[in-house]
N, C-alpha and C positions, 0 to 999 in steps of 0.2 A: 726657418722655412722647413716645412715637412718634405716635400719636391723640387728637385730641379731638374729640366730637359735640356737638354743640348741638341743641334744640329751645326755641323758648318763641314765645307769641303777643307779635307787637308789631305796632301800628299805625303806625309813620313809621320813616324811614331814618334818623332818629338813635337809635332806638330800636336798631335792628338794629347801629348800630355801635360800638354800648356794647357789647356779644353780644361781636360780631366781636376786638374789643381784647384782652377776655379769654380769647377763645381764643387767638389769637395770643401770649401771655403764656405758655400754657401747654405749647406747644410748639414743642421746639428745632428751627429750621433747618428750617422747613419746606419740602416738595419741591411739593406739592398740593393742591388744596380744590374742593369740590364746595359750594354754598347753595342751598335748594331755598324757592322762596316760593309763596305760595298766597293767595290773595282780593284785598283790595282794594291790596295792596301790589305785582299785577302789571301793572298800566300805569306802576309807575313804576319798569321794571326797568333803565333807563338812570342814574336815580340812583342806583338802591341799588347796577351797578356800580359806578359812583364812590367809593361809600362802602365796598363791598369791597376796590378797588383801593387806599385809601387806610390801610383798616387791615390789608390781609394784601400790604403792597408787597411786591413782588420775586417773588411768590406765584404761580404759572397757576392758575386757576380758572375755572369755568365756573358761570354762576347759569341756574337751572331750574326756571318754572313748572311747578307743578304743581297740581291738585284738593284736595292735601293733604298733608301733610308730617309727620316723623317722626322717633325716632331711640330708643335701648336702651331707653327708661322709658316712652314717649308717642307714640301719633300724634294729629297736628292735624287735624279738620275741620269744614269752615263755618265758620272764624273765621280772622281775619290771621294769621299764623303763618310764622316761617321754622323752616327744621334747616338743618342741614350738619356736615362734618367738613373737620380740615385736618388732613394728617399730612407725615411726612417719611419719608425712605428711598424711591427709585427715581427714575426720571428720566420728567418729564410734561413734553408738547407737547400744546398744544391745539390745536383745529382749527375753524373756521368755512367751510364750504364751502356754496355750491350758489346757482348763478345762477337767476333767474328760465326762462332758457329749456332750464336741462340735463334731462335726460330723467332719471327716477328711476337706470335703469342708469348714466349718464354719470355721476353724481353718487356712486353706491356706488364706480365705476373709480375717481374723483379720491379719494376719502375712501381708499381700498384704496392708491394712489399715496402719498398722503400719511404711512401708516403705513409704507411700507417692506416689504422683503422678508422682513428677521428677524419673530422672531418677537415679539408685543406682546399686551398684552392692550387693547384698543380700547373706551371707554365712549360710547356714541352717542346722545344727545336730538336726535328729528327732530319738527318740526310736524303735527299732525293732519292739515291738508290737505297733499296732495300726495304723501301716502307711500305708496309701492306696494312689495311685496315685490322687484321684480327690483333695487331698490337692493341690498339685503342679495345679491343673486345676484352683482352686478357688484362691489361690495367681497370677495366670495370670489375671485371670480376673479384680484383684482389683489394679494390679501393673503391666500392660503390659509393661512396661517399661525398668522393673529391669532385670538384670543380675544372674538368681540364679542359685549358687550351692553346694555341699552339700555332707552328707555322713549319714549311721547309725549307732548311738551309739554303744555301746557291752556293755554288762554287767550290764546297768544306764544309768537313762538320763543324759545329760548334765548338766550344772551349768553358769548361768552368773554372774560376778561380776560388778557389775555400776562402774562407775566415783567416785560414793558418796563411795563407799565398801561395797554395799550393794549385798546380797546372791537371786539369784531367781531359781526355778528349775520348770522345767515344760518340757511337752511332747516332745515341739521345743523350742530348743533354737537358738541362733545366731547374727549375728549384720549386719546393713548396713554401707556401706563405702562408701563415696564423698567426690568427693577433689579432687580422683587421677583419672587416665585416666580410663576409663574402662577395667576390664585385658582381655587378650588375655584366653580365658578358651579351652581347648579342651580334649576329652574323646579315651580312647583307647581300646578295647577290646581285651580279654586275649585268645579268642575263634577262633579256625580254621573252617570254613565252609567245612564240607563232604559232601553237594549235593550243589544244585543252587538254586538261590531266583526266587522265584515261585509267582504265584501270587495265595492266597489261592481264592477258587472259590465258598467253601460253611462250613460253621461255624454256630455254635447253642450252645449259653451260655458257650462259650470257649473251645470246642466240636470243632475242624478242621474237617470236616469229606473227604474236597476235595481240594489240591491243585494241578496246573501244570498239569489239565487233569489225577489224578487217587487218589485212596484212600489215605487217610494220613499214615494211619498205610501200607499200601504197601510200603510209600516212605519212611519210617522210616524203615522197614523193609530191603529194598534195600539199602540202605545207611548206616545203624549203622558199625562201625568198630567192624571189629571181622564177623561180617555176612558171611563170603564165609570159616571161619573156627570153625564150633561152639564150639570147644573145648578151644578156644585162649578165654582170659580176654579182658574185651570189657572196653573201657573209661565210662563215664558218658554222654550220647546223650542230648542235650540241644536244644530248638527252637531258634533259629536266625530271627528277625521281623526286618521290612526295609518297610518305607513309600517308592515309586518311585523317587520323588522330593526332598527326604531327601538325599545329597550325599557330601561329603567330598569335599575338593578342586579338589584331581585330579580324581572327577570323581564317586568312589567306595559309594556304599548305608550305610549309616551309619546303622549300627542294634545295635539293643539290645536284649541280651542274658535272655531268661525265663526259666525254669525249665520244663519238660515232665512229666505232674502233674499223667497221666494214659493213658489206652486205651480202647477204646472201639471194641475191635475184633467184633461183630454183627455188628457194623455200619462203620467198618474199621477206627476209629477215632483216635484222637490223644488228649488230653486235654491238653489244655495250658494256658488257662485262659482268661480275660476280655479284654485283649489285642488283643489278636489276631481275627481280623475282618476281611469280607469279600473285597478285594481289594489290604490288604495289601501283602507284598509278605512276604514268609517266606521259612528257609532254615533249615535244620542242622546242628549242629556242636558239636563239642568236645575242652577241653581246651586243650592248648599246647602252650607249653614254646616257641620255636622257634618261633611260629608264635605272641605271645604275643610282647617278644622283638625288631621285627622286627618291629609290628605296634607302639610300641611305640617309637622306634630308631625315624620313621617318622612323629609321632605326633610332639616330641622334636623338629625335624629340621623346621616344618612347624610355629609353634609357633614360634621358634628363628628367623624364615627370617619375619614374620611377625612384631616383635618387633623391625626389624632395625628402626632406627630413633630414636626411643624412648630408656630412661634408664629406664634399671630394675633397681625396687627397692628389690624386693622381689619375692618369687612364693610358693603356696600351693599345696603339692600333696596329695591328697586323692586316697589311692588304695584296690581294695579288700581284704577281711583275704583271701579267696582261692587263693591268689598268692602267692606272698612272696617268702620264702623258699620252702613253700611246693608244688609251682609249680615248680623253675628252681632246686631245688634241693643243691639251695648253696644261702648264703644270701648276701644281698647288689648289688643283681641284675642289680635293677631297680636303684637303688638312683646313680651308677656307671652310667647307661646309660647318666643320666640328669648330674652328672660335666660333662660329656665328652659335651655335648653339651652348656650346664650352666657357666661352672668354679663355684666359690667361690660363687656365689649368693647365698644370704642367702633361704633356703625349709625348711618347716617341714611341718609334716603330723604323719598320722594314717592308718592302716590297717583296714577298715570297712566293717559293716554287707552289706552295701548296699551306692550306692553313686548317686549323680542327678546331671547331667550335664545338661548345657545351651542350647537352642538352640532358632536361630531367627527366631522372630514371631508368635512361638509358647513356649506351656508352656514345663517347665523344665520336664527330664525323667528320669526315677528310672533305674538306670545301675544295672548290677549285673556282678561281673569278669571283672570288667572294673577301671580305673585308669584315674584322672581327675586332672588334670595339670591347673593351672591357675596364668599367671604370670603378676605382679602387675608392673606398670611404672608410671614414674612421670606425671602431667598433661600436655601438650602440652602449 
């Protein structure tokens, strides 16, 4: 067997390396592994290295807190829980990088250094604090080549374990992979659009003060759900941002979801941060399950016709904690969606803080409410 996934709740690291044995059993010569832990089992992410290193020797791996955990049948949440996969075929180097005083760019350069000139596909788990997007700017710059993408930890950083068995922990961690084709990566967002992508017209220090011909906070105003009944409970109002020439296959502006950090009522403003610049367009929106499912029913099928020819070997899904359960209201949603499209292909993943998906020619972007599918196939 080229893959195998794992999920199941266990409370102690010897629980977890009964797991472990058995995977290792079931696949030949393996090249890589991923083990993604969740609750009370991550303050003790230094032992359950130990107990990874010992049952997948010789193995690069990388163990990574998450909110929650998952893989083809099951995702985990609010209870101990590991997943993972370990497979073989292509060549993995892990990486643990990032001093206390490197600047997020310094830290994208060394990571971008790290992966080389060729061309790789690069998997990135960085810590809640301290992550600022010019990381992903400075790793393009040193590695415009690579393939990255990515999630944020919960709880602790990450952990890699070498080939040798050796323990590293740092800000980022993660591994590059060659060998195998490049995967197919695509990102999904969880967010329904309540107005139309606009193009903002005047912005100051993350400050929108004018999109679409009128005030920001008028179009937030006009738009927020619940607005035409003030006594009704309103969702949580989010910025939707969309370069023009950034657009999906059939068409639609890929955005990414930021937070509505304030407002400024004297200047009719809206705050949303560093991101949002004059030219770009931007919308609103709200999460919602329907709408969620739908785009990712269409990410799945878009990735699946894109793979004919090729065999999967494996696929990684990284999705946010704000989905889960506690957006459709019932679990195992989303991991149902992907067998229906999937079958048996071996997935695992995690519920994370924050996730980075790929995009051509330009450098990787910080998702937020979005789910990041990336499915690996043999070399051509």
């Amino acid at each position: 067997m080229s893959a195998r996934s794992f999920c199941t709740s266990v409370t102690s690291p010897d629980g977890l390396s009964r797991v472990l044995r058995e995977i290792r059993g079931a696949v030949t010569s393996p090249t890589g592994g991923l083990v993604f832990v969740t609750g009370p089992l991550v303050p003790h992410l230094h032992t359950l290295a130990t107990r990874v290193a010992a049952a997948w020797k010789g193995v690069p791996t990388v163990l990574v807190p998450g909110s929650g955990v998952l893989h083809e049948r099951a995702e985990l949440e609010g209870v101990p829980a590991a997943s993972g996969i370990l497979w073989s075929g292509g060549k993995v180097t892990p990486f643990a990088l990032g001093d206390a005083e490197d600047s997020p760019r310094a830290l994208g350069e060394s990571i971008g250094q790290a992966l080389g000139a060729r061309p790789s596909t690069a998997l990135l788990f960085h810590r809640t604090e301290g992550f600022d997007t010019s990381l992903l700017e400075g790793l393009a710059t040193a590695a415009p080549s690579a393939c990255v993408f990515g999630a944020g930890t919960v709880g602790a950083g990450g952990v890699v374990i070498t080939a040798d068995g050796e323990e590293r922990l740092a800000r980022a961690v993660g591994m590059s992979i060659k060998g195998l084709a490049s995967p197919i990566v695509a990102a999904s967002p969880a967010c329904r659009l309540v107005s139309e992508l606009v193009p903002i017209e005047e912005a100051s220090g993350g400050l929108v003060l004018r999109l679409g011909g009128r005030g920001a906070l008028d179009e937030l105003s006009q738009c927020a759900p619940g607005s035409s009944n003030p006594g009704a409970s309103s969702p949580l109002v989010f910025a939707a941002l969309a370069e023009s020439d950034d657009v999906t296959e059939d068409g639609r502006p890929r955005f990414v979801v930021r937070p509505v950090r304030g407002i400024d009522p004297s200047r009719r403003g809206v705050m949303i941060g560093a991101d949002a610049r004059p030219g770009m367009l931007m919308a609103f929106a709200v999460r919602d399950a329907q709408t969620a499912k739908a785009d990712l029913e269409t990410m799945a099928r878009v990735v699946s016709k894109n793979a004919l020819g090729a065999a999967p070997r494996f696929a990684l899904y990284l999705s946010c904690a704000g989905r889960g359960q506690g957006l459709y209201g019932a679990p195992d949603t989303e991991v149902r969606i992907l067998r229906q499209r999937f079958g048996d292909l071996p997935i695992a993943g995690m519920h994370a803080a924050f996730e980075i998906s790929p995009r051509e020619g330009r450098p990787s972007r910080l998702d937020l409410y979005t789910s990041v599918l990336a499915l690996f196939r043999s070399p051509s």
